[in-house]
mmCIF file as Biopython writes it, N, C-alpha, C and O atoms, coordinates in Angstrom:
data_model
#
loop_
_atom_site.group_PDB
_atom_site.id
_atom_site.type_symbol
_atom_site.label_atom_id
_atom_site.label_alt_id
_atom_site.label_comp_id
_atom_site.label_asym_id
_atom_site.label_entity_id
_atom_site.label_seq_id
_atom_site.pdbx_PDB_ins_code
_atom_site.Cartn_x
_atom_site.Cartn_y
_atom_site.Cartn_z
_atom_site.occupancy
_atom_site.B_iso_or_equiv
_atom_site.auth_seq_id
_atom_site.auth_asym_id
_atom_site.pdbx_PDB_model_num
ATOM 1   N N  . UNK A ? 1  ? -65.438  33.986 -17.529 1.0 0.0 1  A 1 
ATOM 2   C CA . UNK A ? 1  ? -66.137  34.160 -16.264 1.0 0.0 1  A 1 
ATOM 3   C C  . UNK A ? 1  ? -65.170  34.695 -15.221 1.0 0.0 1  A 1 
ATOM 4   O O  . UNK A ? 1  ? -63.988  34.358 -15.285 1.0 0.0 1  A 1 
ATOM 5   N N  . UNK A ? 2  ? -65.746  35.785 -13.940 1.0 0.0 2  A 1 
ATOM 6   C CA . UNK A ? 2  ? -64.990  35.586 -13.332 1.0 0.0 2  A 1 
ATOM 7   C C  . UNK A ? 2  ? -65.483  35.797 -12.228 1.0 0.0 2  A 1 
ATOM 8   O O  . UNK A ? 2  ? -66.607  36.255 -12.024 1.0 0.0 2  A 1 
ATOM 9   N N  . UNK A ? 3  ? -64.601  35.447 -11.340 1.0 0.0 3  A 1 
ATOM 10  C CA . UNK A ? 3  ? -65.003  35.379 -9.649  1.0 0.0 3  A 1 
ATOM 11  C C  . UNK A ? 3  ? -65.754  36.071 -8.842  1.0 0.0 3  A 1 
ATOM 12  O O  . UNK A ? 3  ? -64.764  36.366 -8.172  1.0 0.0 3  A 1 
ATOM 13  N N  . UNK A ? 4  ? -66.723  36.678 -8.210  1.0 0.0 4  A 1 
ATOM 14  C CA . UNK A ? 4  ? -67.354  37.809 -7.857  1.0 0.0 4  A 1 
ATOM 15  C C  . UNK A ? 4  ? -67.375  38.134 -6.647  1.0 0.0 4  A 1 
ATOM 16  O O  . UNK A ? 4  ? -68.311  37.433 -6.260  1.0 0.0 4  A 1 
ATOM 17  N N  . UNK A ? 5  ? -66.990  38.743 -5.677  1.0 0.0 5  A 1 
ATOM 18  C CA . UNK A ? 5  ? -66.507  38.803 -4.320  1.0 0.0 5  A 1 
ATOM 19  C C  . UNK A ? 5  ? -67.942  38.698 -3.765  1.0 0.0 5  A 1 
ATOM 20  O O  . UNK A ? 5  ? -68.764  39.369 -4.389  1.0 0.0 5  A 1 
ATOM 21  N N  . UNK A ? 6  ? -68.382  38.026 -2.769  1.0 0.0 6  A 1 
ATOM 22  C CA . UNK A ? 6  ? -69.972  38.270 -2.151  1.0 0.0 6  A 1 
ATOM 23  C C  . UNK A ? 6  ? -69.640  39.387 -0.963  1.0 0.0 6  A 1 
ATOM 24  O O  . UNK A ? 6  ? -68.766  39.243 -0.108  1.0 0.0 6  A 1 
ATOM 25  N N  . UNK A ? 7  ? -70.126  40.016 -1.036  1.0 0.0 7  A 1 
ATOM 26  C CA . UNK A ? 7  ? -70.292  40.579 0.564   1.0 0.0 7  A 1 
ATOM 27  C C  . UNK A ? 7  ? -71.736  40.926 1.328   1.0 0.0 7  A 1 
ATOM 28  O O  . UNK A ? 7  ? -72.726  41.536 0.924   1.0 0.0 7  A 1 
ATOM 29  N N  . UNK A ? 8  ? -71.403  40.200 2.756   1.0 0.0 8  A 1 
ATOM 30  C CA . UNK A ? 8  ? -72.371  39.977 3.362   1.0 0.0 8  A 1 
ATOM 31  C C  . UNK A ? 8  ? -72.291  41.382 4.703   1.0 0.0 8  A 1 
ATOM 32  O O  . UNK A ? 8  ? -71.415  42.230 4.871   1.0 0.0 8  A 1 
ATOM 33  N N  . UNK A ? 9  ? -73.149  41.223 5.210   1.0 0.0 9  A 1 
ATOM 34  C CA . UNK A ? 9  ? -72.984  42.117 5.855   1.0 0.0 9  A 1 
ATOM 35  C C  . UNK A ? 9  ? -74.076  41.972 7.540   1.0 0.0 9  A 1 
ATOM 36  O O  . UNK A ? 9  ? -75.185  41.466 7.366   1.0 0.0 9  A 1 
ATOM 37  N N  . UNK A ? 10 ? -73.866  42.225 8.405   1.0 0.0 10 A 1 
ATOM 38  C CA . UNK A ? 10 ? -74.167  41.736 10.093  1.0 0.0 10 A 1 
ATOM 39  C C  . UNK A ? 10 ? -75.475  40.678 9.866   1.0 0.0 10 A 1 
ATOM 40  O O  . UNK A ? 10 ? -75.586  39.495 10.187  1.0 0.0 10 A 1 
ATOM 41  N N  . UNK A ? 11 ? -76.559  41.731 9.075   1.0 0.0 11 A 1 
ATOM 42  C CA . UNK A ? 11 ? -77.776  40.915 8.975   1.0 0.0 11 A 1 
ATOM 43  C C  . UNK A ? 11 ? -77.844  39.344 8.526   1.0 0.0 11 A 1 
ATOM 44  O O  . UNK A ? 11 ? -78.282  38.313 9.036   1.0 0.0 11 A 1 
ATOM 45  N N  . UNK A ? 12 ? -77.027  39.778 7.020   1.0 0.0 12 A 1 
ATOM 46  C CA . UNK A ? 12 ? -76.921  38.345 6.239   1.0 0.0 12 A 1 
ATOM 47  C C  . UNK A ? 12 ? -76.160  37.495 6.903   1.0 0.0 12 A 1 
ATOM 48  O O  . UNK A ? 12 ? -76.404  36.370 6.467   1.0 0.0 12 A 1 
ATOM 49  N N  . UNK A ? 13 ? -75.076  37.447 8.036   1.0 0.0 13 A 1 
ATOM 50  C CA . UNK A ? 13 ? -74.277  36.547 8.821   1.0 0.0 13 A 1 
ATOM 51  C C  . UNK A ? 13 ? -75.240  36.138 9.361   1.0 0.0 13 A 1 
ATOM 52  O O  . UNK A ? 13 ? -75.536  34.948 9.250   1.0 0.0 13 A 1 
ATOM 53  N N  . UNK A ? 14 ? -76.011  37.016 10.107  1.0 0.0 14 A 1 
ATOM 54  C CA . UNK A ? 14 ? -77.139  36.076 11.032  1.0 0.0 14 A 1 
ATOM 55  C C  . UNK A ? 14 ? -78.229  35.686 10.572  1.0 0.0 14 A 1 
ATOM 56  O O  . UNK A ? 14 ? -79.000  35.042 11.284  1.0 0.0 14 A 1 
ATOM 57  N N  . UNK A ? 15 ? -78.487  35.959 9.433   1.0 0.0 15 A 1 
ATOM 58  C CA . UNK A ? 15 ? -79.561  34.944 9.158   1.0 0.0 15 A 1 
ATOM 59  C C  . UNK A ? 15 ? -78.954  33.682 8.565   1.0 0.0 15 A 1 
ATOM 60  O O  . UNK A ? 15 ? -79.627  32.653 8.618   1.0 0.0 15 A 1 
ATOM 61  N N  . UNK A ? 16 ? -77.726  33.659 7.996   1.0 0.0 16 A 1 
ATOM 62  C CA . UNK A ? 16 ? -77.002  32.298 7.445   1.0 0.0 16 A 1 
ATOM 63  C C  . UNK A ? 16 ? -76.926  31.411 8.776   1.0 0.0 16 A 1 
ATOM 64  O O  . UNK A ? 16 ? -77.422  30.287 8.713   1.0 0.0 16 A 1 
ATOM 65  N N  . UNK A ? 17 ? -76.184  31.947 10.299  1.0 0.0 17 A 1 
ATOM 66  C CA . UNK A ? 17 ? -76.171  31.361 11.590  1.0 0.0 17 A 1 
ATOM 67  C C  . UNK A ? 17 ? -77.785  31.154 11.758  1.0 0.0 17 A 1 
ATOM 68  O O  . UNK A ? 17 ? -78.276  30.026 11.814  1.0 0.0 17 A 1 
ATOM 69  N N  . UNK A ? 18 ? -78.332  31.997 11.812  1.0 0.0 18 A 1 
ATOM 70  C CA . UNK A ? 18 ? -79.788  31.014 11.824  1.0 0.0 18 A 1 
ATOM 71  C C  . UNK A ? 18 ? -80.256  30.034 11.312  1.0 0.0 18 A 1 
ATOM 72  O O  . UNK A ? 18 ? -80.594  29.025 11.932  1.0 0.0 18 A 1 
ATOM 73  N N  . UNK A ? 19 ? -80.344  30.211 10.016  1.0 0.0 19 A 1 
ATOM 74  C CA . UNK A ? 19 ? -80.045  28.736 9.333   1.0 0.0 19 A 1 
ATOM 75  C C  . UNK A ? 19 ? -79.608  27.932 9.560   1.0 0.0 19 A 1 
ATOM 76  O O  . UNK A ? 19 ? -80.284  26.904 9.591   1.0 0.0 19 A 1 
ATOM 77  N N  . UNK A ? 20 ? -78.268  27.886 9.849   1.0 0.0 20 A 1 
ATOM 78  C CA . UNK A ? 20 ? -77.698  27.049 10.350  1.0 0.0 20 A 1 
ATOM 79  C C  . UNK A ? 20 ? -77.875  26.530 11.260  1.0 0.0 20 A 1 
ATOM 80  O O  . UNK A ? 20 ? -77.443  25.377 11.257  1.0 0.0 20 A 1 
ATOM 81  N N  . UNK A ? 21 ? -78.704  27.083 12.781  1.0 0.0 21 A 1 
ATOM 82  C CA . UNK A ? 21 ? -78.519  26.377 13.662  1.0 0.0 21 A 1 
ATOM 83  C C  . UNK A ? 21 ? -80.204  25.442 13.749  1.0 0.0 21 A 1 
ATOM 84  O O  . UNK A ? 21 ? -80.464  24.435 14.408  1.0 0.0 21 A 1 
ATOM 85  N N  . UNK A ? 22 ? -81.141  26.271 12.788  1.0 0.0 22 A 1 
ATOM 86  C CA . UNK A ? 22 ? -82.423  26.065 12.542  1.0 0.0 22 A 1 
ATOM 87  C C  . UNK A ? 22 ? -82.151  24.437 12.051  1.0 0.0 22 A 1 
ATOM 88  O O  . UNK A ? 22 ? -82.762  23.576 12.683  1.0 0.0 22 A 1 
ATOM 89  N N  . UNK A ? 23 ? -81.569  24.160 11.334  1.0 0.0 23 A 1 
ATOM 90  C CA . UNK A ? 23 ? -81.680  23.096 10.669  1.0 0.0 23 A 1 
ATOM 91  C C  . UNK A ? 23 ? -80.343  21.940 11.426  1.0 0.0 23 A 1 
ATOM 92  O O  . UNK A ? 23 ? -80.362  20.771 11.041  1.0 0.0 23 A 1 
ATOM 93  N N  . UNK A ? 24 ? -79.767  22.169 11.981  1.0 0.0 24 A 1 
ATOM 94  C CA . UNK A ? 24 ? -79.049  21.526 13.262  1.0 0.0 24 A 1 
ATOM 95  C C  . UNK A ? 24 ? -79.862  21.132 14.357  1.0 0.0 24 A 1 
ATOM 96  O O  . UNK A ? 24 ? -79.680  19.959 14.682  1.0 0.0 24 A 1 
ATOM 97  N N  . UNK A ? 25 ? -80.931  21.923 15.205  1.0 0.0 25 A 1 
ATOM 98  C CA . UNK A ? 25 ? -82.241  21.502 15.877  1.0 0.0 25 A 1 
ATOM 99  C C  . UNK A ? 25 ? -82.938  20.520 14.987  1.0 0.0 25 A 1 
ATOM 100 O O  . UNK A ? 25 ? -83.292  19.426 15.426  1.0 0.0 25 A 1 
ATOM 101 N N  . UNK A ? 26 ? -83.164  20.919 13.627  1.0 0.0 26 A 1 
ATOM 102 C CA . UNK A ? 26 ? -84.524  20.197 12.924  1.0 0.0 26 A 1 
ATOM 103 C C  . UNK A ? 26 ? -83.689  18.590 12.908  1.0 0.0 26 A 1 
ATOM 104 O O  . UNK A ? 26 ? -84.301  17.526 12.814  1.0 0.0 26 A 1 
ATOM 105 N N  . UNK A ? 27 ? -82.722  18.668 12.981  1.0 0.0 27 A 1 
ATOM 106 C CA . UNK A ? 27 ? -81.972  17.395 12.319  1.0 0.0 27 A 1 
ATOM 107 C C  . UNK A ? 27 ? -82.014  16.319 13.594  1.0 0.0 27 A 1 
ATOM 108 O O  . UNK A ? 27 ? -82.166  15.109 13.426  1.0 0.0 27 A 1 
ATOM 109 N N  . UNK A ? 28 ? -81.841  17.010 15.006  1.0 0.0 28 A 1 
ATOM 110 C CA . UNK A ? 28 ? -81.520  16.270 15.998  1.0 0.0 28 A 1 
ATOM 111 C C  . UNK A ? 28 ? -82.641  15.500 16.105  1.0 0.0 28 A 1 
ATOM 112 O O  . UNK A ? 28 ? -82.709  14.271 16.118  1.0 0.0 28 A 1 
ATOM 113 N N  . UNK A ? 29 ? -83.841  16.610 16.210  1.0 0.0 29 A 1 
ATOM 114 C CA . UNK A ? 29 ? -85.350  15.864 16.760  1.0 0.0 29 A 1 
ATOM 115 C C  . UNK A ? 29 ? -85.613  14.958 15.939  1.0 0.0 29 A 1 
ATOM 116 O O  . UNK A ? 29 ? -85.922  13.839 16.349  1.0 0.0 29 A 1 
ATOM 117 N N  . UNK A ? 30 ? -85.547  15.245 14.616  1.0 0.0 30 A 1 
ATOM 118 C CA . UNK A ? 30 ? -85.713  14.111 13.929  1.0 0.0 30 A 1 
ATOM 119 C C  . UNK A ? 30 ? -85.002  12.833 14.101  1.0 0.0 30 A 1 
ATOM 120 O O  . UNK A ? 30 ? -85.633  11.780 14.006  1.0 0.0 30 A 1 
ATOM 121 N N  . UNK A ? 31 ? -83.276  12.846 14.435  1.0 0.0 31 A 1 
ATOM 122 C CA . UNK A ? 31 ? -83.254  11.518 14.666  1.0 0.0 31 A 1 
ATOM 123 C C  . UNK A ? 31 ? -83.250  11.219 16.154  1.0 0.0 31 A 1 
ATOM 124 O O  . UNK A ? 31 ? -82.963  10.046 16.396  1.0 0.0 31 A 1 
ATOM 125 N N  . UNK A ? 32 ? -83.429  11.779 16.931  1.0 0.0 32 A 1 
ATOM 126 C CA . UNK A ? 32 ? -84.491  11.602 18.678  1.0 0.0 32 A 1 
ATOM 127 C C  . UNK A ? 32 ? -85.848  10.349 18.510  1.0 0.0 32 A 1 
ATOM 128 O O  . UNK A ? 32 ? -86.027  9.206  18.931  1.0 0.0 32 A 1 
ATOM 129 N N  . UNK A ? 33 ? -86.689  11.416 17.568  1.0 0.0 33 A 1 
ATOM 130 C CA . UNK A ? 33 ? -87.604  10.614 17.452  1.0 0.0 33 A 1 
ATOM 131 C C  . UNK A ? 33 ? -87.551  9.782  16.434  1.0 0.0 33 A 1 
ATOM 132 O O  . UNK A ? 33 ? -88.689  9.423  16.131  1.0 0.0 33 A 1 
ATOM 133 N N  . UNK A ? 34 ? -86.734  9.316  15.773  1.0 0.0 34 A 1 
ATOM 134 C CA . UNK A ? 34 ? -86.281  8.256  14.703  1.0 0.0 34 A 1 
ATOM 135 C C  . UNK A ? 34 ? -86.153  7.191  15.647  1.0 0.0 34 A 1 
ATOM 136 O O  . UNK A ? 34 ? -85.980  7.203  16.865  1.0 0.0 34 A 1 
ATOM 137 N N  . UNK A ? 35 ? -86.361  5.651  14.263  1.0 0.0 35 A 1 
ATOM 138 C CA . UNK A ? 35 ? -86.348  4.303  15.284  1.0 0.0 35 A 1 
ATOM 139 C C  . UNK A ? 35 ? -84.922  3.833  14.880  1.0 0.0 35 A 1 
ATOM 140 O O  . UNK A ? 35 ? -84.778  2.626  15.071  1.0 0.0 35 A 1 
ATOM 141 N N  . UNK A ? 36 ? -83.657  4.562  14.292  1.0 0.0 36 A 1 
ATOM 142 C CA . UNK A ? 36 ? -82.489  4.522  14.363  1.0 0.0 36 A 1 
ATOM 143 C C  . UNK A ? 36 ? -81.961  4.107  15.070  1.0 0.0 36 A 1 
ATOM 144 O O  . UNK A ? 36 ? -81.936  4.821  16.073  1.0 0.0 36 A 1 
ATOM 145 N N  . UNK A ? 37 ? -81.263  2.941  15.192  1.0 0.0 37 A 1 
ATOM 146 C CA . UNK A ? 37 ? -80.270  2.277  16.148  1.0 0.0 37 A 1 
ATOM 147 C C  . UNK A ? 37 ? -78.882  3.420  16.194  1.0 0.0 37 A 1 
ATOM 148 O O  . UNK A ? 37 ? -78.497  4.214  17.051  1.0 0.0 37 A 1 
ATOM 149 N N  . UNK A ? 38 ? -78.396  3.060  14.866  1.0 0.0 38 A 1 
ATOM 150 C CA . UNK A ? 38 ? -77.241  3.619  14.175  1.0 0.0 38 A 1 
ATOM 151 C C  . UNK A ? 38 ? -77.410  4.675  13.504  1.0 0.0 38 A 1 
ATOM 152 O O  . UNK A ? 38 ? -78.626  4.701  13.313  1.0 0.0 38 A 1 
ATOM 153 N N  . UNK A ? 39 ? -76.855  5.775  12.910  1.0 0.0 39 A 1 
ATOM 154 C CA . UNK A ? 39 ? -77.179  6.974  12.262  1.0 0.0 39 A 1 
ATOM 155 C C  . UNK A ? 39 ? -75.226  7.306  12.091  1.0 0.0 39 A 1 
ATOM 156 O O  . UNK A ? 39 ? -74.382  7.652  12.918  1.0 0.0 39 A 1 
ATOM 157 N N  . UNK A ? 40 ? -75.167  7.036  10.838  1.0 0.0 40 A 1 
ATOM 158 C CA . UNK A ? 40 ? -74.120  7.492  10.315  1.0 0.0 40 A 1 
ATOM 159 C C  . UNK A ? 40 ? -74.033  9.000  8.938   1.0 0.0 40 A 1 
ATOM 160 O O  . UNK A ? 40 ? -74.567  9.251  7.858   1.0 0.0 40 A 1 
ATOM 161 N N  . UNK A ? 41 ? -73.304  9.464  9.603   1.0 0.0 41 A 1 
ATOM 162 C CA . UNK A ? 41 ? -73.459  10.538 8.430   1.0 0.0 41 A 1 
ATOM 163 C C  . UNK A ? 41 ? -72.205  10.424 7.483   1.0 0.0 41 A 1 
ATOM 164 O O  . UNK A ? 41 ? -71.635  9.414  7.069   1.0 0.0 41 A 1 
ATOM 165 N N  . UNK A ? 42 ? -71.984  11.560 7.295   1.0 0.0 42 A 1 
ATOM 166 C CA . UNK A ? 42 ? -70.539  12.189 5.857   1.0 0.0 42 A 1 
ATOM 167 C C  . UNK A ? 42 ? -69.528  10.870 5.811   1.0 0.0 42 A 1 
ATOM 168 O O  . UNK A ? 42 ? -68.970  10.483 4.784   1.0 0.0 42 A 1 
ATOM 169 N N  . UNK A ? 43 ? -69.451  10.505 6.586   1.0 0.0 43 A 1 
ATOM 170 C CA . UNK A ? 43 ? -67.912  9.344  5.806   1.0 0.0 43 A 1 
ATOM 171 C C  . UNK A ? 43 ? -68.950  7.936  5.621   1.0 0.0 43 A 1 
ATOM 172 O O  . UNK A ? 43 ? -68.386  6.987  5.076   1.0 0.0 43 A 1 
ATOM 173 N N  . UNK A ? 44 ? -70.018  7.775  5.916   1.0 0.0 44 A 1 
ATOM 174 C CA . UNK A ? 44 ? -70.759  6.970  5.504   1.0 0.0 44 A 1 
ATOM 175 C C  . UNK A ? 44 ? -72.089  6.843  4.236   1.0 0.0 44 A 1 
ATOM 176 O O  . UNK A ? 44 ? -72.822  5.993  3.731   1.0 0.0 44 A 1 
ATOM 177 N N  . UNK A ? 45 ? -71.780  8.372  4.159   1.0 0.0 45 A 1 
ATOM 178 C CA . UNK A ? 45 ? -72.594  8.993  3.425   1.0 0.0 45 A 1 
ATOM 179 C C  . UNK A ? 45 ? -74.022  8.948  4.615   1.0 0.0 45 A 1 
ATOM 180 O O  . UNK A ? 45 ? -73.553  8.684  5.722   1.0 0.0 45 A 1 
ATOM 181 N N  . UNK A ? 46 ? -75.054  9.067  4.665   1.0 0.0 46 A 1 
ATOM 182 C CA . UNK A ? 46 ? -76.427  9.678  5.888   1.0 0.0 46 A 1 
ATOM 183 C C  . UNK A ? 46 ? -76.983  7.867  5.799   1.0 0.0 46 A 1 
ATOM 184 O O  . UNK A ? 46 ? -77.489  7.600  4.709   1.0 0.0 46 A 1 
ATOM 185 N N  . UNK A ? 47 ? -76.942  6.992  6.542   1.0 0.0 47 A 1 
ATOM 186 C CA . UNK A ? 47 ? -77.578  6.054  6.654   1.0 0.0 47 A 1 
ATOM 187 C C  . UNK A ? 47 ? -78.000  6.115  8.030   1.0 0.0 47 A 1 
ATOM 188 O O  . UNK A ? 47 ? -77.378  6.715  8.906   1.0 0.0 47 A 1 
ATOM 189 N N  . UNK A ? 48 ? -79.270  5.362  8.226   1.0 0.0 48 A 1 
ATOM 190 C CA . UNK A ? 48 ? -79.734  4.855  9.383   1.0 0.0 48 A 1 
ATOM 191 C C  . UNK A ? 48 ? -79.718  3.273  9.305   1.0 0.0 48 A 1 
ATOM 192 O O  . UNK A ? 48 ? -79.847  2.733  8.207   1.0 0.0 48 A 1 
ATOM 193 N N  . UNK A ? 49 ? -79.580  2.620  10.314  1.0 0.0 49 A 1 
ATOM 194 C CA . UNK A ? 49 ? -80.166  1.538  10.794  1.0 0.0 49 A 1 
ATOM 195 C C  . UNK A ? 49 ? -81.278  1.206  11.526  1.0 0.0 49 A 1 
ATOM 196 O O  . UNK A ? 49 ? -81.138  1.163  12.748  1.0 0.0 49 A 1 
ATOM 197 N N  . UNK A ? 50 ? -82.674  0.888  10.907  1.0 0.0 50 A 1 
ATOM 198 C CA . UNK A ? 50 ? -83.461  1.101  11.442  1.0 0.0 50 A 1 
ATOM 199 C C  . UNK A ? 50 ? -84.063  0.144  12.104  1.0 0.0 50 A 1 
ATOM 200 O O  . UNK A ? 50 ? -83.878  -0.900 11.478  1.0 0.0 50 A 1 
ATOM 201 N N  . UNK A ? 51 ? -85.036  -0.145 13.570  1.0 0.0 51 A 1 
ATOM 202 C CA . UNK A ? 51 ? -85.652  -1.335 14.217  1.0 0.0 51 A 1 
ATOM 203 C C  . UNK A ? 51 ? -86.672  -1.554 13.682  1.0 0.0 51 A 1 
ATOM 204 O O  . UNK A ? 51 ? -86.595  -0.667 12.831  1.0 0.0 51 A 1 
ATOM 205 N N  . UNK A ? 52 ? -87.781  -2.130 13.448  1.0 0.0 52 A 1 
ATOM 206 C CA . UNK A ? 52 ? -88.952  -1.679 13.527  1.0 0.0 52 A 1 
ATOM 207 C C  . UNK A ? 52 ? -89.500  -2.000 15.167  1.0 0.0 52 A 1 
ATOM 208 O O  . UNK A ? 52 ? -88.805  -2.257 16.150  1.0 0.0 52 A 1 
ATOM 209 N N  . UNK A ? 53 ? -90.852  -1.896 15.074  1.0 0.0 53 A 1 
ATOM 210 C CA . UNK A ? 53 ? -91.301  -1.566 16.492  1.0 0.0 53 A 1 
ATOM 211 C C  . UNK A ? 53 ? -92.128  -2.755 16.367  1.0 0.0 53 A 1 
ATOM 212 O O  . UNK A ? 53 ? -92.830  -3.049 15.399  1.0 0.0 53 A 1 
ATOM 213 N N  . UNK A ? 54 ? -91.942  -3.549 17.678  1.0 0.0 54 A 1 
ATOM 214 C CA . UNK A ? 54 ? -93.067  -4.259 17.927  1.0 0.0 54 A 1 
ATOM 215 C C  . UNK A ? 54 ? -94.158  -4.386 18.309  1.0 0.0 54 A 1 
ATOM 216 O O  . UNK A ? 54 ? -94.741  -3.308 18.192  1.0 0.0 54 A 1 
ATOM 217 N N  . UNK A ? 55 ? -94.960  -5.354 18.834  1.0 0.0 55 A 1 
ATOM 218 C CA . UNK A ? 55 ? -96.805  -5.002 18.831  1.0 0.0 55 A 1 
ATOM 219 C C  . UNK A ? 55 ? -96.961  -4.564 20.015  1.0 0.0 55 A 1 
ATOM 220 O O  . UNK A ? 55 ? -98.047  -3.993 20.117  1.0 0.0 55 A 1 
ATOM 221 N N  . UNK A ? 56 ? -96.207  -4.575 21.212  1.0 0.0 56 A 1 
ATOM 222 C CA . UNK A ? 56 ? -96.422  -4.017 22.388  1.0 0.0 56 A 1 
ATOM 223 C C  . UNK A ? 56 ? -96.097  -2.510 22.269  1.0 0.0 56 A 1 
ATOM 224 O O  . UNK A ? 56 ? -96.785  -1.639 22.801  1.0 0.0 56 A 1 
ATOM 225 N N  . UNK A ? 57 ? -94.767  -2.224 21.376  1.0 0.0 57 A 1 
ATOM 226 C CA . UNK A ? 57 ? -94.782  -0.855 21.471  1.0 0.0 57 A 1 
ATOM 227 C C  . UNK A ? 57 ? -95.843  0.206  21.215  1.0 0.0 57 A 1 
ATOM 228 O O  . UNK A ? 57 ? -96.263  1.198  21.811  1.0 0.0 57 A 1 
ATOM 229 N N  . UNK A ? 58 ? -96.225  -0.760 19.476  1.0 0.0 58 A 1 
ATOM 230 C CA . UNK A ? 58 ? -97.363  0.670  19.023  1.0 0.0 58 A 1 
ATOM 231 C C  . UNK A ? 58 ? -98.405  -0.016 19.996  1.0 0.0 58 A 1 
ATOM 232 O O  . UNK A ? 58 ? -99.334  0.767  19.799  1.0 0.0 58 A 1 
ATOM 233 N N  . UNK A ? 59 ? -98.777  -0.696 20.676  1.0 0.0 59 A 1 
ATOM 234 C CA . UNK A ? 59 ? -99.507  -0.283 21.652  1.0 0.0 59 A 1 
ATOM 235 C C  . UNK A ? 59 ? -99.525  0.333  22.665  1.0 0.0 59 A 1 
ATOM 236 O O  . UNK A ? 59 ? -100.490 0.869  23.210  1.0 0.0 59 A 1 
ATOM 237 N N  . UNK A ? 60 ? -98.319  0.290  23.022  1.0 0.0 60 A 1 
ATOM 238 C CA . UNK A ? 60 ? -97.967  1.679  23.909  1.0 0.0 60 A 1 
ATOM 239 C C  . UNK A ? 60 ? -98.065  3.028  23.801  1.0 0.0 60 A 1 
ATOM 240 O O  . UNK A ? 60 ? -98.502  3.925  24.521  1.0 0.0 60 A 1 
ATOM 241 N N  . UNK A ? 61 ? -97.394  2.938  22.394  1.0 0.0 61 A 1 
ATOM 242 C CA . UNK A ? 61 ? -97.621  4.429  21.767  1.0 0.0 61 A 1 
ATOM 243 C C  . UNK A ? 61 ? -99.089  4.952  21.586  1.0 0.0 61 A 1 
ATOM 244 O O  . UNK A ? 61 ? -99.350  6.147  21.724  1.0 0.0 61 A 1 
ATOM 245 N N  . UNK A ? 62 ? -100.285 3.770  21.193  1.0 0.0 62 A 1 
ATOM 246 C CA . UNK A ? 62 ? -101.395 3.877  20.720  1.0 0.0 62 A 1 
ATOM 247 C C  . UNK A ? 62 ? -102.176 4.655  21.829  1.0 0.0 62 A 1 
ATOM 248 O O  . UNK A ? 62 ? -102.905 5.647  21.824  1.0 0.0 62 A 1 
ATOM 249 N N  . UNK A ? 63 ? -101.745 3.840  22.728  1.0 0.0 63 A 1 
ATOM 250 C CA . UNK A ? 63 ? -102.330 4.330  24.106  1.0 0.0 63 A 1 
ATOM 251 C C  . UNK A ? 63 ? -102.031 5.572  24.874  1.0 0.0 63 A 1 
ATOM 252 O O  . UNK A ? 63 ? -102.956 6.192  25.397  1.0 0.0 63 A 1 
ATOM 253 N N  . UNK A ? 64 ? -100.837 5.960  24.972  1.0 0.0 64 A 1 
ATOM 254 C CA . UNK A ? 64 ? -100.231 7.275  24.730  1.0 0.0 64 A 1 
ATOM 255 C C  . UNK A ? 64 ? -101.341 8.499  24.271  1.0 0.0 64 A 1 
ATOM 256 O O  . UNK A ? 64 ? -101.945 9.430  24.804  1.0 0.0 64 A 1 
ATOM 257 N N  . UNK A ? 65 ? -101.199 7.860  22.912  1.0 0.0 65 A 1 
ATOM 258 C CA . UNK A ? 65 ? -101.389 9.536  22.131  1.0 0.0 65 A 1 
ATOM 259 C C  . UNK A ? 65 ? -103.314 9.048  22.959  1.0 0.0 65 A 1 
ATOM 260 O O  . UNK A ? 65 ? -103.903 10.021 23.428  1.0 0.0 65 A 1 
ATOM 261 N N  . UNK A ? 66 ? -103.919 7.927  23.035  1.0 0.0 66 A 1 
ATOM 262 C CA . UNK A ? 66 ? -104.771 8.474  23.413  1.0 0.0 66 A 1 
ATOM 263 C C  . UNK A ? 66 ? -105.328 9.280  24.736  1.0 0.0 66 A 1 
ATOM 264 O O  . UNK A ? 66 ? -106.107 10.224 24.864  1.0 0.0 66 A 1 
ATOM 265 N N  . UNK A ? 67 ? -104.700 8.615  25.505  1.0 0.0 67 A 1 
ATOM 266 C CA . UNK A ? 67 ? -104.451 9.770  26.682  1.0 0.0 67 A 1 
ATOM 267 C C  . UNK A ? 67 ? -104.269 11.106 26.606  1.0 0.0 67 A 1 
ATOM 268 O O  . UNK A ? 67 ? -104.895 11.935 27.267  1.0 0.0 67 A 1 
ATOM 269 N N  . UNK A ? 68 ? -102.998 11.444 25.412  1.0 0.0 68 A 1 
ATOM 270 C CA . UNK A ? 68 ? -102.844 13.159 25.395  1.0 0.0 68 A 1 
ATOM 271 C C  . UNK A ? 68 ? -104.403 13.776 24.792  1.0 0.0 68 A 1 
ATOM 272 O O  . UNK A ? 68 ? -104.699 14.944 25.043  1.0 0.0 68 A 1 
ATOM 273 N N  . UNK A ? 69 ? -105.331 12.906 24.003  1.0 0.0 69 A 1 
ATOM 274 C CA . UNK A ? 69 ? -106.540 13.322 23.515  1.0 0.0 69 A 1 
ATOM 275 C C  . UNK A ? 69 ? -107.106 13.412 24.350  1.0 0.0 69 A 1 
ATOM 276 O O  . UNK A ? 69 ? -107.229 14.605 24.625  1.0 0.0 69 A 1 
ATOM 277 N N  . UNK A ? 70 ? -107.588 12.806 25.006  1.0 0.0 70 A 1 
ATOM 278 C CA . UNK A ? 70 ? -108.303 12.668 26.083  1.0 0.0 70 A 1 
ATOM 279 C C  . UNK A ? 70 ? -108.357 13.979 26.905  1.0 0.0 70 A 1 
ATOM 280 O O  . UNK A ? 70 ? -109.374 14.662 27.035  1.0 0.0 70 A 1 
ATOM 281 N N  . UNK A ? 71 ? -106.892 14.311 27.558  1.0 0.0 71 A 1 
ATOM 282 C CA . UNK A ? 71 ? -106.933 15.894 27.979  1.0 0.0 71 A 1 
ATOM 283 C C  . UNK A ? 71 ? -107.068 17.143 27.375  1.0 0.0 71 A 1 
ATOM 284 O O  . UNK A ? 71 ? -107.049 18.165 28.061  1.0 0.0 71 A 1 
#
């Protein structure tokens, strides 16, 4: 076998940086809206610590989303 040089060229850089930053956004919101206390990544390997939510919250929340229906 042997080694095969890749070459990329302006387009393929930016769509790899797109990628990249596509899935750097996707990652944040997700743990934004995660019930993660803690969020450890690479030297912990990807764990969360998670809360759960209590009965006032999802009623808060419940009430919430019904309001956004509502409008």
């Amino acid at each position: 076998m042997s080694c095969q040089l890749i070459n990329l060229t302006e387009t393929g850089i930016l769509a790899l940086v797109s990628l990249m930053i596509g899935f750097a956004i996707s990652f944040c919101r997700q743990a934004e809206q995660s019930r993660c206390s803690k969020i450890k990544l690479c030297w912990g390997g990807i764990s969360c610590d998670r809360e759960p939510l209590s009965g006032d919250t999802i009623l808060q929340l419940n009430a919430e989303e019904e309001k956004k229906e509502e409008l």
